[in-house]
N, C-alpha and C positions, 0 to 999 in steps of 0.2 A: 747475264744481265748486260744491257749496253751500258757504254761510259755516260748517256743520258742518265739513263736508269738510276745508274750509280750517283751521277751529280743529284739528281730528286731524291733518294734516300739520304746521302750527305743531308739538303734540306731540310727533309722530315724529321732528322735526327739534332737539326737548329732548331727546327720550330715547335719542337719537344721539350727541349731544353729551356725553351725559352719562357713557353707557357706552364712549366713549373715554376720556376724561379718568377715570374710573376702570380701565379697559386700561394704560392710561399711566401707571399709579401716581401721577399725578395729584392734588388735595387734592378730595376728596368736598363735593358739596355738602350744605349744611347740613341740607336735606330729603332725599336723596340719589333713587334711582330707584323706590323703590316708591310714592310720591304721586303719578308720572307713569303708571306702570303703573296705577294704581287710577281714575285719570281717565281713562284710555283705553275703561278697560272701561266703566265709565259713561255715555261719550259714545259709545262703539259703541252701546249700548241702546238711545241716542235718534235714530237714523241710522232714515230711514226704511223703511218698506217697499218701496221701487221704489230701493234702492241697489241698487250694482252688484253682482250677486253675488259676482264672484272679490274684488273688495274685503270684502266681509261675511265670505269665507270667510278670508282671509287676518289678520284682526283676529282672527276667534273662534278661530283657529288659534295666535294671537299671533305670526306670522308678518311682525313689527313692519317690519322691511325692505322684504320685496316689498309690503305695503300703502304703504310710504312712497313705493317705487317708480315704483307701479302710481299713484298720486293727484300725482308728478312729471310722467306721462305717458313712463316708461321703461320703463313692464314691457313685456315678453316673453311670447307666448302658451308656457307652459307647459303639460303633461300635466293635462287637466283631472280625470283621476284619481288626483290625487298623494296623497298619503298624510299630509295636512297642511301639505304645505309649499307 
């Protein structure tokens, strides 16, 4: 896994957190979850070109789960013509 990679799971692993504890009626963080989402996108951007694709496809998809998944090393080969998920 690149130190990207790694930064984006760190991510995925805020924006998990975060969208429980908002689930849970929880107290909202200060910045809450679209600063996490905005970075996400960003540092998808900068992921190179020789990523993995089902990973690339799963970001651009915002498919925030299974990219978190899939870079745990838990995904599951899924129907590679899914319908964005």
């Amino acid at each position: 896994m690149t130190s990207l990679e790694t930064e984006i799971l760190n991510m995925l692993d805020e924006l998990d957190a975060g969208a429980r504890a908002v689930k849970s009626g929880g107290p909202r963080e200060s910045g809450g979850i679209l600063p996490l989402l905005t970075k996400l996108d960003e540092m998808t951007t900068r992921l190179p070109r020789n990523t993995d694709p089902q990973l690339l496809h799963f970001l651009h998809k915002k498919s925030y789960q299974k990219a978190r998944e899939h870079l745990q090393g838990r995904h599951v080969e899924r129907n590679p013509n899914c319908d964005g998920e």
